[in-house]
C-alpha positions in Angstrom: -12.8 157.5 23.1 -15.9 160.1 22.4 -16.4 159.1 18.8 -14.9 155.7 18.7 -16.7 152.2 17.7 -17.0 151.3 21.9 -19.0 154.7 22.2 -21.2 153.4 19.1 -22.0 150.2 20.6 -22.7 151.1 23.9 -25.2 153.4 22.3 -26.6 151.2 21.0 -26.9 149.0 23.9 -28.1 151.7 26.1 -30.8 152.1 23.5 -31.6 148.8 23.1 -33.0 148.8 26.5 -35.3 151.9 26.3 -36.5 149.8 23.5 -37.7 146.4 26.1 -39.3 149.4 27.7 -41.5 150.5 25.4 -42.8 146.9 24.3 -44.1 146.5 27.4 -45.5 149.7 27.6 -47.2 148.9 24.0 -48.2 145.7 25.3 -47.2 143.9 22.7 -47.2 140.8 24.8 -50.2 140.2 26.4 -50.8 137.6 28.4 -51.7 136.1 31.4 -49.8 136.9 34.1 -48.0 133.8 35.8 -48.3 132.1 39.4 -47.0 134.8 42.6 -45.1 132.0 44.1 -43.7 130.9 40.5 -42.5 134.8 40.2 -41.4 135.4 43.7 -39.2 132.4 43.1 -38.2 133.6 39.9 -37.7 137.0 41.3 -35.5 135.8 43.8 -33.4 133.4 41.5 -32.6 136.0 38.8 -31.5 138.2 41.4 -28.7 136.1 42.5 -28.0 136.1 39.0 -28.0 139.6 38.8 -26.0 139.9 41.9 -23.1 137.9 39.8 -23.2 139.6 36.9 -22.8 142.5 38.8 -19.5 141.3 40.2 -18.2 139.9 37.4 -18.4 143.2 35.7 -16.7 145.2 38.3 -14.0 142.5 38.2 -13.5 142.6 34.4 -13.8 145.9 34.6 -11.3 146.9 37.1 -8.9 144.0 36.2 -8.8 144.8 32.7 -9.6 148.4 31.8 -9.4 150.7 34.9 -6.0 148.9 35.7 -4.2 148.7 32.7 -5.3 152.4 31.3 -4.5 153.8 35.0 -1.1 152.0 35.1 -0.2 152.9 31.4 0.1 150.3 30.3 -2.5 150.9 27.6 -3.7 153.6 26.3 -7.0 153.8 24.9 -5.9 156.8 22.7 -4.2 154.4 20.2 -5.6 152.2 17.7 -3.8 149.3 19.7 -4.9 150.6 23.0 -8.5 150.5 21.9 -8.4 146.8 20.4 -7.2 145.9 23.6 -9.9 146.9 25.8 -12.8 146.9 23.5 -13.1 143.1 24.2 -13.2 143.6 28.2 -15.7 146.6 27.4 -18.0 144.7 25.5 -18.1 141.3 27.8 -19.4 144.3 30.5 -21.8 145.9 28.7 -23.6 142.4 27.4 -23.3 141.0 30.7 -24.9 144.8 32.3 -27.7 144.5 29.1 -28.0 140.6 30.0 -29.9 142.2 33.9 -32.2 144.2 31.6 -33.0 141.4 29.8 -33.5 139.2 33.0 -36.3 142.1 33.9 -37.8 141.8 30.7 -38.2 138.3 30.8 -39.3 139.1 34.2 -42.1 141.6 33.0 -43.2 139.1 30.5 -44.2 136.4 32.8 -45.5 138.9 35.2 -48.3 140.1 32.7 -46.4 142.7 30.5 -45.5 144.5 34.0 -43.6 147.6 33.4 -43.2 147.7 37.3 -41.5 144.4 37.5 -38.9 145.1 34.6 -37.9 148.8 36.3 -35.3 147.5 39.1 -33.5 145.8 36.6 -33.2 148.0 34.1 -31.5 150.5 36.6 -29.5 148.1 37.6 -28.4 147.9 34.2 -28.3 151.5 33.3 -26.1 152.6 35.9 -23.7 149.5 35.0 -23.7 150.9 31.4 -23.0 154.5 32.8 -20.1 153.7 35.2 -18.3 151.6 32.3 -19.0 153.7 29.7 -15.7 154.3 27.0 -15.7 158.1 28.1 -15.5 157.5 32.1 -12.9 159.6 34.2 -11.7 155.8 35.4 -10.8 155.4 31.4 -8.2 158.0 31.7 -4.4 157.5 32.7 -3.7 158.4 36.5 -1.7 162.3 36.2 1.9 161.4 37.7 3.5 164.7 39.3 5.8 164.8 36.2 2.9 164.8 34.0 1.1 167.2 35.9 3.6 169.4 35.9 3.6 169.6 32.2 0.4 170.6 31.7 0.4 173.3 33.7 -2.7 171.8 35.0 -3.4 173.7 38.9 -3.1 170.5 41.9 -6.4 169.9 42.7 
């Protein structure tokens, strides 16, 4: 799926982020920065959060793309095979773009603090990256017979 609508919009997503970045680094938003116990707490609450949006991706992600593709029972190659796990794609990469916006949100009440944004927006990243729509996991499993066709060496 190199040059397919999922590979547009997770571009832009990806992108989107780079762009939270640079208003902080602007400082667009300046402002006071807010109480360290109020942060720590807030810190601490929207990582849990971040911890489940974590799972939930790996889940939907697993469940419903890895899976299916790997099983053949879809196959992203086709129009209907793309339909099909766009939707799972998409509820993965808005729920991998919701951490960097929890460290933005983050970074705002922290006084515009690049630092405090930086954690999750790795996080994020590397969610986008492992479910991107050109992964190795987005391809079918190689059976023997299949192998065998392609005259492919065994690795």
């Amino acid at each position: 799926m190199p040059h397919s609508p999922a590979t547009l919009i997770w571009t832009v997503l990806v992108f989107s982020q780079l762009i939270y970045v640079a208003v902080l680094s602007l400082g667009v938003f300046q402002n006071e920065a807010s109480d360290s116990d109020f942060l720590r707490l807030m810190s601490l609450s929207l990582g849990v959060v971040v911890l489940a949006e974590i799972a939930i991706v790996l889940f939907v992600f697993r469940r419903y793309v890895v899976r299916p593709i790997q099983s053949r029972t879809i196959d992203p190659s086709t129009s209907h095979g793309a339909q099909r796990v766009l939707l799972p794609l998409l509820i993965c990469w808005v729920l991998a773009e919701a951490i960097a916006v929890h460290g933005l949100v983050l970074a705002l009440l922290a006084g515009s603090s690049v630092g405090h944004m930086l954690p999750f927006l790795a996080v994020s990243l590397l969610l986008m990256w492992f479910t991107r729509p050109w992964g190795p996991s987005l391809q079918p499993a190689l059976n023997s017979a299949t192998l065998a066709q392609s005259g492919r060496p065994i690795e």
